[in-house]
C-alpha positions as CSV (number, residue, x, y, z in Angstrom):
1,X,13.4,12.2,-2.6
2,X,13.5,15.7,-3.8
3,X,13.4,14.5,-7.4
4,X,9.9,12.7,-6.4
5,X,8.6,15.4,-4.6
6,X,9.4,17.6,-7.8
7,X,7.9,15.4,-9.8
8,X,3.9,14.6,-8.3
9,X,3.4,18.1,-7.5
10,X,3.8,18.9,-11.1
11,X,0.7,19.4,-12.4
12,X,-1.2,18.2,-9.4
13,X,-3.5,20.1,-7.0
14,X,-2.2,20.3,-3.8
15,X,-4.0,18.9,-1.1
16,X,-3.2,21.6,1.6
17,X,-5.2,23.7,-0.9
18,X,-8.3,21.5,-0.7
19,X,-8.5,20.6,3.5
20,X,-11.0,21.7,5.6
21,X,-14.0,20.0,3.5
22,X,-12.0,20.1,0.2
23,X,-11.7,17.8,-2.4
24,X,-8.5,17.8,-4.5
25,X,-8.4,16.3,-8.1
26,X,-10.9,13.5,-9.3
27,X,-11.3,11.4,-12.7
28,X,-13.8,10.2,-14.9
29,X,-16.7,11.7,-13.1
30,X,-19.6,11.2,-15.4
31,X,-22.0,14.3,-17.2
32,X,-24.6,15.0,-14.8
33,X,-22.9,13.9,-11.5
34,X,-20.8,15.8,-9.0
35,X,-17.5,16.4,-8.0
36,X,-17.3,17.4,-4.4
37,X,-15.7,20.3,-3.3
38,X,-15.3,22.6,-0.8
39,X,-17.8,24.9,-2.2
40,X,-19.8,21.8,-2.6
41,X,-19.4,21.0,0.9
42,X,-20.1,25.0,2.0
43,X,-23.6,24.6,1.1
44,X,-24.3,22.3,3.8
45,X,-26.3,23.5,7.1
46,X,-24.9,21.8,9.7
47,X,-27.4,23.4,12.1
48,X,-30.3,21.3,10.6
49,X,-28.5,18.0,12.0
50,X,-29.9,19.0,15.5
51,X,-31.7,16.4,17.0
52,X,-31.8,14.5,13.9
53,X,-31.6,10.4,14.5
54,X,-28.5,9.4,12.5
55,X,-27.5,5.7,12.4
56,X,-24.1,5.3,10.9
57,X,-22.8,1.3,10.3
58,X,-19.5,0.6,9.2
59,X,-17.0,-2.5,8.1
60,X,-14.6,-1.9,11.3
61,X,-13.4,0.2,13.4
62,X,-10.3,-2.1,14.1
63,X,-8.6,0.1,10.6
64,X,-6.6,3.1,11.9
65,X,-7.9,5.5,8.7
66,X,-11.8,4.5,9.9
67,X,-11.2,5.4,13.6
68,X,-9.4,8.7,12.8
69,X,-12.2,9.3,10.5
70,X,-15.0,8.3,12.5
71,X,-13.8,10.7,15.7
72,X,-14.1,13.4,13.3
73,X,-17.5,12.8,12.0
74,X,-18.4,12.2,16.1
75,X,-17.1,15.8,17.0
76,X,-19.5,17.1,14.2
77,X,-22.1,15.6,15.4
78,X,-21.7,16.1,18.9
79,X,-20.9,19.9,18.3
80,X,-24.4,19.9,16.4
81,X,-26.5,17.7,18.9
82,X,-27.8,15.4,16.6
83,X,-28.8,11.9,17.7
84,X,-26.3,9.9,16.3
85,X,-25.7,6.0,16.8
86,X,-22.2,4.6,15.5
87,X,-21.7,0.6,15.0
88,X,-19.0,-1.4,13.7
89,X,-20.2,-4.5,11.8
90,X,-16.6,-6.2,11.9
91,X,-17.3,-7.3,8.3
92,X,-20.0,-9.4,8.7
93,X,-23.0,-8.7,6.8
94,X,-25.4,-10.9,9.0
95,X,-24.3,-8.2,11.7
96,X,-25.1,-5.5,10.0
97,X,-28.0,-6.4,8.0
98,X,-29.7,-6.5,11.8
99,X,-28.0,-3.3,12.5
100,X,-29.5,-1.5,9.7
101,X,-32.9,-3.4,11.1
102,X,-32.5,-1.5,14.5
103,X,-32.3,1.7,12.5
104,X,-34.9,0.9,10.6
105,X,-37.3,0.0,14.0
106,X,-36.2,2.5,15.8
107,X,-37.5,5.2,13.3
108,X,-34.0,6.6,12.1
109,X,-34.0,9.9,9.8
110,X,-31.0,8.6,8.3
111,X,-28.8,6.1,7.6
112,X,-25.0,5.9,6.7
113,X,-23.5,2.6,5.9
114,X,-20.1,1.8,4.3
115,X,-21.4,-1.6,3.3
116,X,-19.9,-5.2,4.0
117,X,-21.8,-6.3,0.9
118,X,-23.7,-3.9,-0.7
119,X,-26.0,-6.8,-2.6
120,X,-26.7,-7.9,0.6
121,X,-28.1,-4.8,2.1
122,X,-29.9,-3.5,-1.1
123,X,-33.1,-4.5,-0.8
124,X,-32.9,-3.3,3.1
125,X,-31.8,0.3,2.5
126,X,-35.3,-0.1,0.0
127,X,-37.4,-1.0,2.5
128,X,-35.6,2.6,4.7
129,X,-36.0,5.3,2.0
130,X,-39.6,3.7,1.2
131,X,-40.3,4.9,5.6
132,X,-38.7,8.4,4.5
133,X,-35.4,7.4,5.7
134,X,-31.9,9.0,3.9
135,X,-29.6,6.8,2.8
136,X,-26.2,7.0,2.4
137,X,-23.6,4.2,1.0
138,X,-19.9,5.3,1.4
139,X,-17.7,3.7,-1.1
140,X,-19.8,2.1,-3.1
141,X,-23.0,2.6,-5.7
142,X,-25.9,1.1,-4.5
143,X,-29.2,1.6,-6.2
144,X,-31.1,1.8,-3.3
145,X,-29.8,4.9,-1.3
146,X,-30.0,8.9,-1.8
147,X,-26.4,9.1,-2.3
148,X,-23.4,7.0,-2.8
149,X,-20.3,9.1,-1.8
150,X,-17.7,7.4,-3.7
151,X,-13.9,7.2,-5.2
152,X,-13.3,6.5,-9.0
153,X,-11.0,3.8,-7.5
154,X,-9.2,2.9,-10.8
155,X,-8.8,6.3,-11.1
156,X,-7.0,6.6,-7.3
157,X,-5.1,3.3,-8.4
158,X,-3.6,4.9,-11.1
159,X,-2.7,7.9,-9.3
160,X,-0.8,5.9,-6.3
161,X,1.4,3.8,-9.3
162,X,2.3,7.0,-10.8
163,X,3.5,7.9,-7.3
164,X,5.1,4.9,-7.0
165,X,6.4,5.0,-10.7
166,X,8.3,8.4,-10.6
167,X,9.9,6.6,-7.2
168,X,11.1,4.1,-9.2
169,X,12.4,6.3,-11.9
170,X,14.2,8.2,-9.5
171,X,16.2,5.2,-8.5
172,X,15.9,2.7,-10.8
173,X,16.2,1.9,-14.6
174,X,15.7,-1.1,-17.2
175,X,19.0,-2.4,-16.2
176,X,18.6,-2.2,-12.8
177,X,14.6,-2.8,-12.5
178,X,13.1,-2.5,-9.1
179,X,11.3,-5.3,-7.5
180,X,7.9,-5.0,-6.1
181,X,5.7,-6.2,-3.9
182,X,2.0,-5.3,-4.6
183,X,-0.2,-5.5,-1.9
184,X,-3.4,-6.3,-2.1
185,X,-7.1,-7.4,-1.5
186,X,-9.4,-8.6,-4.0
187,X,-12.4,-9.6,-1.8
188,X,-13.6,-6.5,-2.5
189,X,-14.5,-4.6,-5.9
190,X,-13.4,-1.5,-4.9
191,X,-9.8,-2.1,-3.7
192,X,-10.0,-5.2,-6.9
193,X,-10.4,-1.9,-9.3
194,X,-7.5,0.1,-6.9
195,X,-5.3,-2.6,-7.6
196,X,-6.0,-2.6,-10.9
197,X,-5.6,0.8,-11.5
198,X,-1.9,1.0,-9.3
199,X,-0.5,-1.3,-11.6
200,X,-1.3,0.6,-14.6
201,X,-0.5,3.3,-13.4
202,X,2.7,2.2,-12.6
203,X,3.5,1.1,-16.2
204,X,2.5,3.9,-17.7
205,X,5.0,6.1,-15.6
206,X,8.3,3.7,-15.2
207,X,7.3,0.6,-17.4
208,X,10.4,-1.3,-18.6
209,X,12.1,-0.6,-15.3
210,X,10.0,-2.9,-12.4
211,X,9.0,-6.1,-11.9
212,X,6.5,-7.4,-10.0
213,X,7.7,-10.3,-7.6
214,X,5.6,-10.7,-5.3
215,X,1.4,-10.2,-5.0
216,X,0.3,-10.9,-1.5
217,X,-3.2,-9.5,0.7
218,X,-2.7,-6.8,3.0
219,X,-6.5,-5.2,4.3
220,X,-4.5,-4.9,8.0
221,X,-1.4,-3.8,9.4
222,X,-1.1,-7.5,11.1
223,X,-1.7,-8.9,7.6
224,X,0.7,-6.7,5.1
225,X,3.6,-7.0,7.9
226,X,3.6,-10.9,7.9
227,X,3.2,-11.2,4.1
228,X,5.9,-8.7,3.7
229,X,8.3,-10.5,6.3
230,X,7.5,-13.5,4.0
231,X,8.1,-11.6,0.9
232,X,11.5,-10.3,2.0
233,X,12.5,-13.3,3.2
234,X,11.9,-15.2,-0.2
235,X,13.1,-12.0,-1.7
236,X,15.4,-9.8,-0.1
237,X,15.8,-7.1,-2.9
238,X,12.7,-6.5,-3.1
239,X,13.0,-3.2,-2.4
240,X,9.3,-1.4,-3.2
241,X,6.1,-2.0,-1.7
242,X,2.6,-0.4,-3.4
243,X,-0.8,-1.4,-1.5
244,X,-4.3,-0.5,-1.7
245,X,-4.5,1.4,1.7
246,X,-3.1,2.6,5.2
247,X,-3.1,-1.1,6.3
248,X,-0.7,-2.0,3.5
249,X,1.5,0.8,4.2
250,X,1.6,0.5,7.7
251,X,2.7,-3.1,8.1
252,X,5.2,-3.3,4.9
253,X,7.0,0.0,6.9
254,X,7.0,-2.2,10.3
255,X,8.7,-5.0,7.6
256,X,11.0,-2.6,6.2
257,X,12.2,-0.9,9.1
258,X,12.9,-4.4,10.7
259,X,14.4,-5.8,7.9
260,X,17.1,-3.0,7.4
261,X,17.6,-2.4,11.1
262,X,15.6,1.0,11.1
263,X,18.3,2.2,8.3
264,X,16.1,2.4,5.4
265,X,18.1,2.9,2.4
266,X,17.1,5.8,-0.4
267,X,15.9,3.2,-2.9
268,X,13.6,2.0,-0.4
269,X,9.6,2.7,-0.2
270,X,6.4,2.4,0.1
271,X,3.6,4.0,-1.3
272,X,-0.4,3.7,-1.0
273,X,-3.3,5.8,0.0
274,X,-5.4,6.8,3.5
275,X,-4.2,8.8,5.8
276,X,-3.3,7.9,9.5
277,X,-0.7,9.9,11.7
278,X,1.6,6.8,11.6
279,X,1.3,7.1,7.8
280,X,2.2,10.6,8.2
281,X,4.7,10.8,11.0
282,X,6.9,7.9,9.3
283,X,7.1,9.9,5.8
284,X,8.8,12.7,8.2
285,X,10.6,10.2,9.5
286,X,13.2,8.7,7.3
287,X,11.2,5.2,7.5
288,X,10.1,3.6,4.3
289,X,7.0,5.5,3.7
290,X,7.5,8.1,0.6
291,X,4.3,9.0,-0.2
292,X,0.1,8.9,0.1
293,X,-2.4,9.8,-2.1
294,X,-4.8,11.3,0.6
295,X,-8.5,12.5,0.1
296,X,-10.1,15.7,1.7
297,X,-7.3,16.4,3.9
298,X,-7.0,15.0,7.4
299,X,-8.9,12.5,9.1
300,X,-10.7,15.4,10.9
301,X,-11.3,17.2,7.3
302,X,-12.9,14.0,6.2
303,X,-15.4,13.9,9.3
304,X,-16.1,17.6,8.7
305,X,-16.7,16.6,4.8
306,X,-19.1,13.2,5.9
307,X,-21.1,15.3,8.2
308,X,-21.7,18.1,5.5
309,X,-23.0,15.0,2.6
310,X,-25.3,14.4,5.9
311,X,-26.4,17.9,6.0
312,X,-27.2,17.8,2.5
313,X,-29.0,14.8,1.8
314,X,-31.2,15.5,4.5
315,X,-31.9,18.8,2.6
316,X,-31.7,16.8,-1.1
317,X,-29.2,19.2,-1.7
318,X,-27.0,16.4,-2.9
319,X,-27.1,17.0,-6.4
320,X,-26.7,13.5,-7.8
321,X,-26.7,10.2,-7.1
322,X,-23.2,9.7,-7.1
323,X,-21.1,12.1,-5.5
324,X,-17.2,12.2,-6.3
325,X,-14.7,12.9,-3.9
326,X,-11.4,13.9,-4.9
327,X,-7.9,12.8,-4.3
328,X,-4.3,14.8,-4.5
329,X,-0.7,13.4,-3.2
330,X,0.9,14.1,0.3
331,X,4.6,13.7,0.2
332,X,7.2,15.2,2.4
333,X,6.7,18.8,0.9
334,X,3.2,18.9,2.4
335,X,2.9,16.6,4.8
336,X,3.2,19.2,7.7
337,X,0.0,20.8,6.9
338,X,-2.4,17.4,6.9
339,X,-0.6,16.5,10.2
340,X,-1.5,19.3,12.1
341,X,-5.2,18.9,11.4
342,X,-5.1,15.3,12.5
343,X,-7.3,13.5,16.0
């Protein structure tokens, strides 16, 4: 493990350098358009959210990462009294095309979404910024909002199967090639393109010495554990897991950690991105987990960093339409420092 841990930092920005509001590394972000950062983030006034009517809609608040995040954003904007109204769509865009609606009627200032189906809700969010409201799509570009705060996702995909590569290098080669199960979820673009971009990544870093044995959907913990159980069942040396997020991670551990009898062997892991305290605690752990690629820090980091993209679209102080955030690796070496920052 000290071999991997060797290996991603090399060359890598740390991500205990970039929490509170930082941003770690990005990719690919285009002329013109901005990477966020924590001096990015500084310029925010947080004071101006006072009393400000902020209607925030999300996919679900079911996914571990969302809630941690979520609570974080809610103590912001508690601490700053503004208005704020927070709804969970469950993933149905019927639901939150009305909740958007409500926003709408009700005369919002501003409105967050992280978007079910951002065709669907398009011409919507129009019809809000054309009654002076702010919008704000999280994850993906939209045309009609202020600002889309976003991930180059192939970019992120790449980084967590070059994670996952020098994991396999460490413990495998092309005569002994390490079989993986990729975990996935192709319903939506963005985690389509991170599952893209983990599989190239992972050939570029340890090609010749993996196969891939098994592909199977994994948005929930519930979901990745039974396809794992399935997996390991059908294939019992299949001794890798990569996925597209915390949900992925979570349940192929639970797999692991049942199959081997809560003795996980060295050649054992599992490797994605989000960040969640169970994420965390089991890489300290000696359970299957081996490594994230994280975003601005903590959960509570990423609340503070949501709140200040409020702060500064309100003020057009966004600077483009697409904002980048950034993304580094948490391992064992640094995991300490993101964990004691977490709700």
């Amino acid at each position: 493990m000290k071999k991997l841990i060797a290996l991603v930092l090399t060359g890598v920005i740390l991500l205990t350098g970039c929490a509170k509001g930082g941003g770690g590394k990005a990719f690919n972000v285009p002329e013109g358009e901005v990477q966020a950062d924590s001096a990015y983030y500084s310029k925010a006034d947080l004071n101006s959210l006072k009393d400000k009517k902020i209607g925030i809609t999300i996919q679900s608040l079911d996914n571990a990462y969302w809630a941690g995040v979520m609570g974080g954003l809610e103590e912001v904007l508690t601490k700053y009294q503004a208005n704020y109204k927070l709804v969970a769509c469950d993933q149905n865009v019927d639901t939150q095309i009305g909740q958007i609606e409500n926003f709408i009627t009700d005369n919002y200032d501003f409105i967050l979404v992280h978007a079910a189906d951002k065709n669907a809700i398009e011409d919507l969010c129009g019809q809000a910024r054309s009654k002076g409201i702010k919008v704000m799509c999280w994850d993906d570009t939209m045309t009609n909002s202020d600002v889309n705060w976003i991930l180059d996702n192939m970019s992120l995909g790449i980084e967590i199967g070059k994670l996952a590569g020098d994991f396999i290098n460490e413990h495998y080669d092309a005569s002994n090639k390490a079989k993986v199960c990729f975990i996935g979820y192709d319903a939506l673009e963005v985690l389509l393109d991170r599952g893209n971009g983990i599989k190239k990544g992972m050939e570029d870093v340890a090609g010749g010495k993996f196969e891939i044995v098994a592909e199977v959907d994994g948005l929930n913990p519930d979901q990745a554990q039974a396809a794992m159980d399935q997996v390991l069942k059908e294939t019992p040396d299949c001794n890798i897991a990569v996925g597209i997020g915390s949900g992925a991670m979570i349940g192929a551990n639970e797999s692991y950690m049942n199959f081997y009898n809560s003795q996980i062997p060295e050649e054992v892991g599992v490797i994605t991105t989000d960040v969640t305290k169970r994420q965390l605690n089991a890489i300290l752990s000696d359970e299957a987990c081996r490594g994230i690629i994280g975003f601005e820090g903590s959960d509570v980091d990423t609340g503070n960093a949501a709140a200040a993209m409020i702060a500064l679209v309100l003020a057009d102080q966004q600077g483009s339409h697409n904002v980048f955030r950034g993304f580094s690796p948490i391992t064992a070496d640094n995991v300490n420092a993101i964990l004691s920052n977490m709700k």
